[in-house]
PyMOL Python script that loads the backbone (N, CA, C, O; Angstrom):
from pymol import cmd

cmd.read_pdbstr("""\
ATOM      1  N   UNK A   1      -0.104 -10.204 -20.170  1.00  0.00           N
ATOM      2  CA  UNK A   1       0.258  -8.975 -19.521  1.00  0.00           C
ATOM      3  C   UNK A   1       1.304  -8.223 -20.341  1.00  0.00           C
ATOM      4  O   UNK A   1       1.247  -7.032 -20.647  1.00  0.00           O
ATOM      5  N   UNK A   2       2.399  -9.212 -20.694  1.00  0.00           N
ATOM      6  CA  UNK A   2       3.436  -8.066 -22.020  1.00  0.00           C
ATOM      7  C   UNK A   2       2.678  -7.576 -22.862  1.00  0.00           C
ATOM      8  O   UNK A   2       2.579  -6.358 -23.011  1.00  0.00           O
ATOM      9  N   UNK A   3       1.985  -8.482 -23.584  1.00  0.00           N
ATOM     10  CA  UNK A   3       1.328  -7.850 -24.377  1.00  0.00           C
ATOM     11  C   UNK A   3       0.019  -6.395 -24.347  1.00  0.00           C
ATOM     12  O   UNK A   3      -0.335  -5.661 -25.270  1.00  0.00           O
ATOM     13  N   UNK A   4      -0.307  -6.423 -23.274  1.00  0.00           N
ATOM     14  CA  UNK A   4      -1.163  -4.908 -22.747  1.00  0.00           C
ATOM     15  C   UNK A   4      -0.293  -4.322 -21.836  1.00  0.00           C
ATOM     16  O   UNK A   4      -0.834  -3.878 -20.823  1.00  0.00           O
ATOM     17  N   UNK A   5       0.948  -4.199 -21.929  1.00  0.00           N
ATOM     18  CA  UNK A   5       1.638  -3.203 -21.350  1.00  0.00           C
ATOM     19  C   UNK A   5       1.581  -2.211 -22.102  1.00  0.00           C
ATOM     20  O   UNK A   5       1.339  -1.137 -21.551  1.00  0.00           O
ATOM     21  N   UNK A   6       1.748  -2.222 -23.345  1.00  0.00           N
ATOM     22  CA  UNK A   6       2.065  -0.810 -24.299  1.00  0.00           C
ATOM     23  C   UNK A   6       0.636  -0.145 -24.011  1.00  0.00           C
ATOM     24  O   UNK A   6       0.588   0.930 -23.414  1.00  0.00           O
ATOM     25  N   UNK A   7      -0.802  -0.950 -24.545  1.00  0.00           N
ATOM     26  CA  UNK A   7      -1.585  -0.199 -24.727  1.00  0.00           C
ATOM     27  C   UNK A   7      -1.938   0.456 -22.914  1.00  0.00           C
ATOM     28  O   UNK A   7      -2.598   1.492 -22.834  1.00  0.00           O
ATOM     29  N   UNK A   8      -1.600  -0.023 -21.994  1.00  0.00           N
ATOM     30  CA  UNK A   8      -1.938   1.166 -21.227  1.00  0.00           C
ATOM     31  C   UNK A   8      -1.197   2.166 -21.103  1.00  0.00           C
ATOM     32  O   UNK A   8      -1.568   3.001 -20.278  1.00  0.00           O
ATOM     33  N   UNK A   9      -0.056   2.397 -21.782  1.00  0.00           N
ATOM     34  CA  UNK A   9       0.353   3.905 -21.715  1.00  0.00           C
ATOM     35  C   UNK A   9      -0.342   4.441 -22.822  1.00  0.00           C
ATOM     36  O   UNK A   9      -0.615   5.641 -22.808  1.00  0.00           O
ATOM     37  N   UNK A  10      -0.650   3.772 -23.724  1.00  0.00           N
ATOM     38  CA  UNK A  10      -2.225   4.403 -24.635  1.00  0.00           C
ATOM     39  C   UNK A  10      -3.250   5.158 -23.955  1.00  0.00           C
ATOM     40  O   UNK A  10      -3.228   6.375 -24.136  1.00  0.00           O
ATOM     41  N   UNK A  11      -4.181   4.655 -23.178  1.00  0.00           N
ATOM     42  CA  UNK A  11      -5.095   4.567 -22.417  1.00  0.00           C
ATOM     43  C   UNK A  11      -4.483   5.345 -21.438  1.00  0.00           C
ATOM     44  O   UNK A  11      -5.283   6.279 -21.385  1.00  0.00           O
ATOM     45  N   UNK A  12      -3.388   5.669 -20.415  1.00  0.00           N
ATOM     46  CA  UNK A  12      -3.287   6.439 -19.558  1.00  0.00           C
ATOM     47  C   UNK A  12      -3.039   7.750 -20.209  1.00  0.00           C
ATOM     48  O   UNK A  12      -2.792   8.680 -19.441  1.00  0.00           O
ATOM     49  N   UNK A  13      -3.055   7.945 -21.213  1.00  0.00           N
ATOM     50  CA  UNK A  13      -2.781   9.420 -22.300  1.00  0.00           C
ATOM     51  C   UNK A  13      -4.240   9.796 -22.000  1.00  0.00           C
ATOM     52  O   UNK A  13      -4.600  10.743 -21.300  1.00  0.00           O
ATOM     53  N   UNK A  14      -4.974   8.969 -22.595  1.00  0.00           N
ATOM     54  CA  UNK A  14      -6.254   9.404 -23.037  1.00  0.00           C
ATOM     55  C   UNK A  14      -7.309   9.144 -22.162  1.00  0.00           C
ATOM     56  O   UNK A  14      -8.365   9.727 -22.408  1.00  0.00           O
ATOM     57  N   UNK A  15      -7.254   8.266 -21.018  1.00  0.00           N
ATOM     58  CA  UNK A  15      -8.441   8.724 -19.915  1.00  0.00           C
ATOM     59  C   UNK A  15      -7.550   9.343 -18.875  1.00  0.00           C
ATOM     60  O   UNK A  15      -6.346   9.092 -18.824  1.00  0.00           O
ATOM     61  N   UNK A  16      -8.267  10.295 -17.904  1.00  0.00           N
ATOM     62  CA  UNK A  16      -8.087  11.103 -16.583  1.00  0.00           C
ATOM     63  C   UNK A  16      -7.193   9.850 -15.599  1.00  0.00           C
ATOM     64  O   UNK A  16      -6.023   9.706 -15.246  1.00  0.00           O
ATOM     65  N   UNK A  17      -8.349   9.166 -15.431  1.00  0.00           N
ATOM     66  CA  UNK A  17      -7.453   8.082 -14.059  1.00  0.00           C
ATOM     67  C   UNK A  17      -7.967   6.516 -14.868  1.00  0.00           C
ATOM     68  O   UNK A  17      -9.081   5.996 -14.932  1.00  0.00           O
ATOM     69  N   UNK A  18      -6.972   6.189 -15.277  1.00  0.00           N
ATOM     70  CA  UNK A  18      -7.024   4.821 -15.616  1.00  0.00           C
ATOM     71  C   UNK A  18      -6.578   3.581 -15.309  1.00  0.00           C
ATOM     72  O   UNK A  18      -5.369   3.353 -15.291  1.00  0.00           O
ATOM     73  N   UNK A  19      -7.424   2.701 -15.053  1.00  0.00           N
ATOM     74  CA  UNK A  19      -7.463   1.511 -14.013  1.00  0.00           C
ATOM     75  C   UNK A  19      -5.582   1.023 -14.001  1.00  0.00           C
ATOM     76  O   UNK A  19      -4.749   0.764 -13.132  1.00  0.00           O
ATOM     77  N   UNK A  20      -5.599   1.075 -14.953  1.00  0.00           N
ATOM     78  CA  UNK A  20      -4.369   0.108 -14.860  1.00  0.00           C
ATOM     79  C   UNK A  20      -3.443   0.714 -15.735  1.00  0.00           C
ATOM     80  O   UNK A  20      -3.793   0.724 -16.915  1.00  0.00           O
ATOM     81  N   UNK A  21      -1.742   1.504 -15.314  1.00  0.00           N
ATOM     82  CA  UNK A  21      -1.085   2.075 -16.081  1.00  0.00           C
ATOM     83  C   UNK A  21      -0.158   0.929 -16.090  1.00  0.00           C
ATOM     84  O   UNK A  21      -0.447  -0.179 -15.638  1.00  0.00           O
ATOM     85  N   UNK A  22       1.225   1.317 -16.746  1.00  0.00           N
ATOM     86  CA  UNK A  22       2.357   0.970 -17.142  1.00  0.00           C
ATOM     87  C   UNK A  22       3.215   0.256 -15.975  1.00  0.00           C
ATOM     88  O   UNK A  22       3.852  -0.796 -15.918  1.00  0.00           O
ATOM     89  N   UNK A  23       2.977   1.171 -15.184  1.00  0.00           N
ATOM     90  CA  UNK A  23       3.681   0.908 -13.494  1.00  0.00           C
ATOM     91  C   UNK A  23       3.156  -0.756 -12.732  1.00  0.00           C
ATOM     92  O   UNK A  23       3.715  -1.707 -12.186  1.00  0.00           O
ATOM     93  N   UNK A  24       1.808  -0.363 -13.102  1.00  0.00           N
ATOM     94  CA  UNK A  24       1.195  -1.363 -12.617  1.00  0.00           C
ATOM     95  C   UNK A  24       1.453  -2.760 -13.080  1.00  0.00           C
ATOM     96  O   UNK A  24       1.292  -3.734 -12.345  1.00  0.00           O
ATOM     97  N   UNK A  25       1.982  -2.852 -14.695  1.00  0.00           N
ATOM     98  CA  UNK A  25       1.821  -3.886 -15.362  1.00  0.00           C
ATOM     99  C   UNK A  25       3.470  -4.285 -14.910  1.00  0.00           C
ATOM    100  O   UNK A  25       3.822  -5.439 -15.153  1.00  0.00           O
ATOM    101  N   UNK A  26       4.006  -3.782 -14.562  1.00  0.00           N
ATOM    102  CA  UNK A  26       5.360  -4.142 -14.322  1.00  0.00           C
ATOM    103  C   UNK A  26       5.407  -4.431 -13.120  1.00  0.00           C
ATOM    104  O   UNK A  26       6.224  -5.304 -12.826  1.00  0.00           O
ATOM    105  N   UNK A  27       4.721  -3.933 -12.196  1.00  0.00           N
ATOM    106  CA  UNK A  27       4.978  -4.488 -11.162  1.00  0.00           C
ATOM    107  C   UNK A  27       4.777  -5.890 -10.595  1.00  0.00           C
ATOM    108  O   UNK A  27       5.374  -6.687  -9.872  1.00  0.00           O
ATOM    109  N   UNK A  28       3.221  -5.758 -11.536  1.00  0.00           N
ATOM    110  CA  UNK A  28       2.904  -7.883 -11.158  1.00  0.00           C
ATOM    111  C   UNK A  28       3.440  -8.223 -12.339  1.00  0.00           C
ATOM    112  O   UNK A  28       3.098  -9.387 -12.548  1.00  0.00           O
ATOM    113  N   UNK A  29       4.112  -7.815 -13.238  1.00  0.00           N
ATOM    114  CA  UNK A  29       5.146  -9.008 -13.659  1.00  0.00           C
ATOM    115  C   UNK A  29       6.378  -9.564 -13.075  1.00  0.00           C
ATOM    116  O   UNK A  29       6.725 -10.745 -13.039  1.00  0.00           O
ATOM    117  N   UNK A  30       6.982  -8.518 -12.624  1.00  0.00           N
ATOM    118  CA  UNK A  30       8.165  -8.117 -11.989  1.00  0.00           C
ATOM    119  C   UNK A  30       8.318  -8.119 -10.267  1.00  0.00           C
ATOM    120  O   UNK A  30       9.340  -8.422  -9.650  1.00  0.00           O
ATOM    121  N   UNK A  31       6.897  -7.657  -9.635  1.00  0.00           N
ATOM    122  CA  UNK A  31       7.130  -7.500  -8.357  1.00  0.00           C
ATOM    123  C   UNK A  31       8.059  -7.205  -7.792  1.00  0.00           C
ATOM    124  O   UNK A  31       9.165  -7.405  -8.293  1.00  0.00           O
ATOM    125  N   UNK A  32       7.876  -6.491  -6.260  1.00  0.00           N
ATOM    126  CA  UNK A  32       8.624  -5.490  -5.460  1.00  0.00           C
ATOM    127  C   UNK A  32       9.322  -6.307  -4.044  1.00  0.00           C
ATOM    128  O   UNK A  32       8.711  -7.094  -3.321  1.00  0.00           O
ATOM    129  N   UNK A  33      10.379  -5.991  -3.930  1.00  0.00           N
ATOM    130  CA  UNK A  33      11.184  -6.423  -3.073  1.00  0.00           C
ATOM    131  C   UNK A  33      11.616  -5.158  -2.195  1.00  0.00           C
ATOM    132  O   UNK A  33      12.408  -4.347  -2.673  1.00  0.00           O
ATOM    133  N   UNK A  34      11.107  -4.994  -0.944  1.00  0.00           N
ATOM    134  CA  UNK A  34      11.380  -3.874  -0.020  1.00  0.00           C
ATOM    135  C   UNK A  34      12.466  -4.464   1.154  1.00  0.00           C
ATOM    136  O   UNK A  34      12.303  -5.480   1.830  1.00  0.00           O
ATOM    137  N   UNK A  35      13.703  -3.462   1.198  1.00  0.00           N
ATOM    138  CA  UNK A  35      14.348  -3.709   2.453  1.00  0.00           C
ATOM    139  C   UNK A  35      14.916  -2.779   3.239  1.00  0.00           C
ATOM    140  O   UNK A  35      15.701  -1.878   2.943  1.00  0.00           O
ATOM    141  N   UNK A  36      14.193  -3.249   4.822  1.00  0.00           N
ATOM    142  CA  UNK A  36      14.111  -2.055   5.713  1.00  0.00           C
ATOM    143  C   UNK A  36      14.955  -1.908   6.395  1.00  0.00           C
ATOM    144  O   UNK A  36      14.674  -1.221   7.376  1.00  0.00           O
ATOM    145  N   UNK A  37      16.442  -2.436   6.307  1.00  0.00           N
ATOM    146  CA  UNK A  37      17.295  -2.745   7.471  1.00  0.00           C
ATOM    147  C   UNK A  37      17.824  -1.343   7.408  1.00  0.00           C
ATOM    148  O   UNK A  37      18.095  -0.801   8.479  1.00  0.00           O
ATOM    149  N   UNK A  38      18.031  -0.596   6.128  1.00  0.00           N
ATOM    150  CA  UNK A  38      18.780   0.835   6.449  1.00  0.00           C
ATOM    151  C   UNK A  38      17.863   1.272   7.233  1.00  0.00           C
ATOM    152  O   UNK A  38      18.358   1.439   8.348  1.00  0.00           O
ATOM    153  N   UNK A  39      16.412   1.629   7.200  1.00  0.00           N
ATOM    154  CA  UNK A  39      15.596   2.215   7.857  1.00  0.00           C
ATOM    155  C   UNK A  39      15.968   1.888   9.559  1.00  0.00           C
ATOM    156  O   UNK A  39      16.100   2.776  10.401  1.00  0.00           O
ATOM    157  N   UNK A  40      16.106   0.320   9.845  1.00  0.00           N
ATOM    158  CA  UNK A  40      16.002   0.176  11.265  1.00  0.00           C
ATOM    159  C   UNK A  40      17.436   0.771  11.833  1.00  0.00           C
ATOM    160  O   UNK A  40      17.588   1.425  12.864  1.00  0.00           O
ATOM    161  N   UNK A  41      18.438   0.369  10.887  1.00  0.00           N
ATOM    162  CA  UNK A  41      19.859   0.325  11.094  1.00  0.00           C
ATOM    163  C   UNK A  41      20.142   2.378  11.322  1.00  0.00           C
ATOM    164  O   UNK A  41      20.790   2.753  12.299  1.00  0.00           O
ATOM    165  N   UNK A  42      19.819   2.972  10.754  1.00  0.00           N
ATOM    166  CA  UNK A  42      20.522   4.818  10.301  1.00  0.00           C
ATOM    167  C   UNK A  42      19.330   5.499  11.209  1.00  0.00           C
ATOM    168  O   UNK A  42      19.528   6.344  12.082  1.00  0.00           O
ATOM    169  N   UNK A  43      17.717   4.819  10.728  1.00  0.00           N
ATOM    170  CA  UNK A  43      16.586   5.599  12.072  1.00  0.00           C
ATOM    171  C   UNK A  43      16.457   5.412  13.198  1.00  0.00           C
ATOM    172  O   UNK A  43      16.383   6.265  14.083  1.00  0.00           O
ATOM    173  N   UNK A  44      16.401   3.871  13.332  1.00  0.00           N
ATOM    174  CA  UNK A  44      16.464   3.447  14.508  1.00  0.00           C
ATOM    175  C   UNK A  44      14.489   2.915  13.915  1.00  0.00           C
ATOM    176  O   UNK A  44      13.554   2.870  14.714  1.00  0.00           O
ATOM    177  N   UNK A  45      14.401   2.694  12.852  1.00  0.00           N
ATOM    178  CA  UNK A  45      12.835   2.564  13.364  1.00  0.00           C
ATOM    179  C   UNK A  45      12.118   1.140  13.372  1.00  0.00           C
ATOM    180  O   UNK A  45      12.497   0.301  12.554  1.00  0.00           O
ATOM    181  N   UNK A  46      10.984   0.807  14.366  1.00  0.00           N
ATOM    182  CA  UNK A  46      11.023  -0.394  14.714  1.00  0.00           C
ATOM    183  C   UNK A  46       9.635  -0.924  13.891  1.00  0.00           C
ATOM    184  O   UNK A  46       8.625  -0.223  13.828  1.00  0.00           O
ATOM    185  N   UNK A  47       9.725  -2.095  13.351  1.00  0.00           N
ATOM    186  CA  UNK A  47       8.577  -2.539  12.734  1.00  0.00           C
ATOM    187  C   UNK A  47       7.624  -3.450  13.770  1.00  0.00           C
ATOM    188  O   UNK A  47       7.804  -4.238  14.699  1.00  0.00           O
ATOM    189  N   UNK A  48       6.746  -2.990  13.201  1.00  0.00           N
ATOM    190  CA  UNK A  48       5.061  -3.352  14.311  1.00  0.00           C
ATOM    191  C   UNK A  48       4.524  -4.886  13.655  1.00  0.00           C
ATOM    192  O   UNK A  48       4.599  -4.873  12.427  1.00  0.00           O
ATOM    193  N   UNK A  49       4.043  -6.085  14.178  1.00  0.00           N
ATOM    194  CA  UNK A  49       3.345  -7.059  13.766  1.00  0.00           C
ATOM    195  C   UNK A  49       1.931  -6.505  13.029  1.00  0.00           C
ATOM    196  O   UNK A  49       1.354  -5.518  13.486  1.00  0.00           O
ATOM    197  N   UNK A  50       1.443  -7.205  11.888  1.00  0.00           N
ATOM    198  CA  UNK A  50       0.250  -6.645  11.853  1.00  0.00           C
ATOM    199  C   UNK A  50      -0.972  -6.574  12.660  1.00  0.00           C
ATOM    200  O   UNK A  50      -1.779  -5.666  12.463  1.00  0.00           O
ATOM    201  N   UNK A  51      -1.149  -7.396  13.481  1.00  0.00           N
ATOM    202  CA  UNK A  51      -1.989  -7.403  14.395  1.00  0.00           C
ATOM    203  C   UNK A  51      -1.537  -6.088  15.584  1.00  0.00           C
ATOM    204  O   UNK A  51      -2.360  -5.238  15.923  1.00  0.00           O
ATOM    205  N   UNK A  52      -0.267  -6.115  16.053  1.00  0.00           N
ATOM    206  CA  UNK A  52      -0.418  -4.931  16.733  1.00  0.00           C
ATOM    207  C   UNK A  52      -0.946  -3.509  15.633  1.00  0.00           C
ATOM    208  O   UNK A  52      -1.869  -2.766  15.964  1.00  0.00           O
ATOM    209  N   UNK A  53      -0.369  -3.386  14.667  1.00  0.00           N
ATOM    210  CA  UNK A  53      -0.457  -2.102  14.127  1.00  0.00           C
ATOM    211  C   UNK A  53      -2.101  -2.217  13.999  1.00  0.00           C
ATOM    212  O   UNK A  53      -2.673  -1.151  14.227  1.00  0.00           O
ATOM    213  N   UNK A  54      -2.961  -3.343  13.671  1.00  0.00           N
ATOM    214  CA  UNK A  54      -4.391  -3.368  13.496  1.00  0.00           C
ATOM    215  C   UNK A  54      -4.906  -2.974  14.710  1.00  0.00           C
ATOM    216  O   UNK A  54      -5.854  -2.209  14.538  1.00  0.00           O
ATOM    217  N   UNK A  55      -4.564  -3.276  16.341  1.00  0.00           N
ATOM    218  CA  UNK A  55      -5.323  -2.954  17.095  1.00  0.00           C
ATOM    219  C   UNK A  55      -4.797  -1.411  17.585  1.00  0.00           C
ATOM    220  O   UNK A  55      -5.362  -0.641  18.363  1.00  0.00           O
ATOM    221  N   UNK A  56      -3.974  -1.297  17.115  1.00  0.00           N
ATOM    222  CA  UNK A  56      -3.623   0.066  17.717  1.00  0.00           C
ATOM    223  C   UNK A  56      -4.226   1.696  16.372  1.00  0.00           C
ATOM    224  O   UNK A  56      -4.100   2.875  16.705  1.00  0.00           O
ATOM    225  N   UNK A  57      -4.664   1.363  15.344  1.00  0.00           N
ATOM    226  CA  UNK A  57      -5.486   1.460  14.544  1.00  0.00           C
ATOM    227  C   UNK A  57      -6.733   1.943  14.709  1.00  0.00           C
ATOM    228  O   UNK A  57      -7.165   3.063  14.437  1.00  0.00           O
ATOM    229  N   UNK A  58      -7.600   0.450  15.458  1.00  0.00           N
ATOM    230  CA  UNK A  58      -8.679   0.582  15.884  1.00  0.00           C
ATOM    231  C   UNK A  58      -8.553   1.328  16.848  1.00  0.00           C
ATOM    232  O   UNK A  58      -9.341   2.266  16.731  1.00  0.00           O
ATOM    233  N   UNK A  59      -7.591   1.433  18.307  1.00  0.00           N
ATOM    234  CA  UNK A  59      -7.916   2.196  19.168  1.00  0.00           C
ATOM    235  C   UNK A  59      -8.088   3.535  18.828  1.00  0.00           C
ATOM    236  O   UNK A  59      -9.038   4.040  19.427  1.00  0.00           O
ATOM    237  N   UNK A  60      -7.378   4.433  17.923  1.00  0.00           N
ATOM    238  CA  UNK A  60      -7.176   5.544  17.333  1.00  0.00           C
ATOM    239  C   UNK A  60      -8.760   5.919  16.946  1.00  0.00           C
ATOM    240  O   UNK A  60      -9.503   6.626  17.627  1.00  0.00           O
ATOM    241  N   UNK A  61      -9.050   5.339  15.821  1.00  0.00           N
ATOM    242  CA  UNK A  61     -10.555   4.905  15.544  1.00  0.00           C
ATOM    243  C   UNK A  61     -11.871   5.067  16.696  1.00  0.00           C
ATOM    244  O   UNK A  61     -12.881   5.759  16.574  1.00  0.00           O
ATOM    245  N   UNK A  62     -11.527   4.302  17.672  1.00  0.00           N
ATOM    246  CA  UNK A  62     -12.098   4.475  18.588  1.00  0.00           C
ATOM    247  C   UNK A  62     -12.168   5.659  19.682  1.00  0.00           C
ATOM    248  O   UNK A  62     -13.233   6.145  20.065  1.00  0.00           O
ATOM    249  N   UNK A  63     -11.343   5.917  19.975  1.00  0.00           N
ATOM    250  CA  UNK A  63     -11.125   6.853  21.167  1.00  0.00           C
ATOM    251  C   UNK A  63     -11.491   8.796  20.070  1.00  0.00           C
ATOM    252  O   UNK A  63     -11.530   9.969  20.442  1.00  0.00           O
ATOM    253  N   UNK A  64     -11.624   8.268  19.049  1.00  0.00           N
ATOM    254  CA  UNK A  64     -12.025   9.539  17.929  1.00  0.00           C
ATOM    255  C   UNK A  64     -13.613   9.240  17.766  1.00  0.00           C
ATOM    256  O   UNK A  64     -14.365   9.993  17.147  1.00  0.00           O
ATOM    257  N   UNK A  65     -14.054   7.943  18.454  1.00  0.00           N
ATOM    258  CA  UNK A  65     -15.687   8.229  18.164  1.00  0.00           C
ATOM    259  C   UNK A  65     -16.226   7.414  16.591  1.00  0.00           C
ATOM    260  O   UNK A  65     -17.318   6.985  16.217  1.00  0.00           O
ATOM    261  N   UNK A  66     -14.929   7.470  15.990  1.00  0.00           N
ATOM    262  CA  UNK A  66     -14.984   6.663  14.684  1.00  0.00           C
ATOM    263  C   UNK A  66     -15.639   5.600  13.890  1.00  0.00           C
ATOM    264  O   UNK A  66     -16.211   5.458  12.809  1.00  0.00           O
ATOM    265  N   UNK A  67     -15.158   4.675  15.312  1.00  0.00           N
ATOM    266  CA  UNK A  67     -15.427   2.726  15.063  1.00  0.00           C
ATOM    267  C   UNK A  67     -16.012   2.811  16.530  1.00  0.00           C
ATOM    268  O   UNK A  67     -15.448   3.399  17.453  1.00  0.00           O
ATOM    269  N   UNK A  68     -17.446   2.021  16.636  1.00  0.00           N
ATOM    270  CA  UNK A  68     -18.019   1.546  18.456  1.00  0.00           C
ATOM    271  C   UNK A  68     -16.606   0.910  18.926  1.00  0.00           C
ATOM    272  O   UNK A  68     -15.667   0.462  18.267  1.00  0.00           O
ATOM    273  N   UNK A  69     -16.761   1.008  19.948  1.00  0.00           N
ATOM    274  CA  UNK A  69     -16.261   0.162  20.984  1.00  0.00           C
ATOM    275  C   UNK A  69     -17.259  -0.899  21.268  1.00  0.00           C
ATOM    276  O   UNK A  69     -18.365  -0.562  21.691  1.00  0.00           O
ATOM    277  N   UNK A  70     -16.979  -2.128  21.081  1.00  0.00           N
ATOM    278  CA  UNK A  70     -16.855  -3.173  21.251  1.00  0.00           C
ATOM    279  C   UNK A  70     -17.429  -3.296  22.702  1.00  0.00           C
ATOM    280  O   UNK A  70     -18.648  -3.446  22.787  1.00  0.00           O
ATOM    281  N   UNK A  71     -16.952  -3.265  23.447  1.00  0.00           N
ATOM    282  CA  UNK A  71     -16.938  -3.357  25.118  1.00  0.00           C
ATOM    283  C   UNK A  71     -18.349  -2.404  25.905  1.00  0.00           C
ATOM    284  O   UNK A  71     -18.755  -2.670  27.037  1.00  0.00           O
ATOM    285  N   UNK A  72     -18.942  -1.276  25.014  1.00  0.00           N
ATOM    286  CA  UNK A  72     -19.981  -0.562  25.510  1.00  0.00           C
ATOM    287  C   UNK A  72     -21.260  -1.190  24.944  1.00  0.00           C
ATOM    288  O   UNK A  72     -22.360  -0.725  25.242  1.00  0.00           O
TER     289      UNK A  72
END
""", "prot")
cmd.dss("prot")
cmd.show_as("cartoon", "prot")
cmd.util.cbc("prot")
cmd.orient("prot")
C-alpha cells in the first residue's frame, strides 16, 4: 500500500473518477478514529443503535411506497 500511494495521485490526475485516490490509501493504512462526545455534549445529539436506525429507515422506505411491507 506505501508503495501505490504515490502512483494514485498519478492516476487521480489523469482519470475523471478513480477507484482509489491518495485519501483512500491513507486511510486503511492509518484509519479513522471519530469522537462524538462534543456533538452529544454542545448539541445535545443522541446516537441511535444500528438496528433502530435500520428499522426506522425501512419505515421511511415504506410508508413512501419504496420497500413492500412485509405485513401486506
Amino acid at each position: 500500500m506505501r508503495a501505490a500511494a504515490p502512483l494514485t495521485g498519478v492516476i487521480a490526475r489523469v482519470r475523471e473518477d478513480p477507484a482509489v485516490c491518495p485519501a483512500t490509501i491513507r486511510a486503511l493504512l492509518h484509519g479513522h478514529r471519530y469522537d462524538g462526545s462534543r456533538a452529544t455534549r454542545e448539541l445535545g445529539l443522541v446516537y441511535r443503535s444500528l438496528e433502530d436506525t435500520l428499522e426506522r429507515v425501512l419505515a421511511w422506505y415504506r410508508a413512501r411506497g419504496m420497500v413492500p411491507n412485509p405485513a401486506a
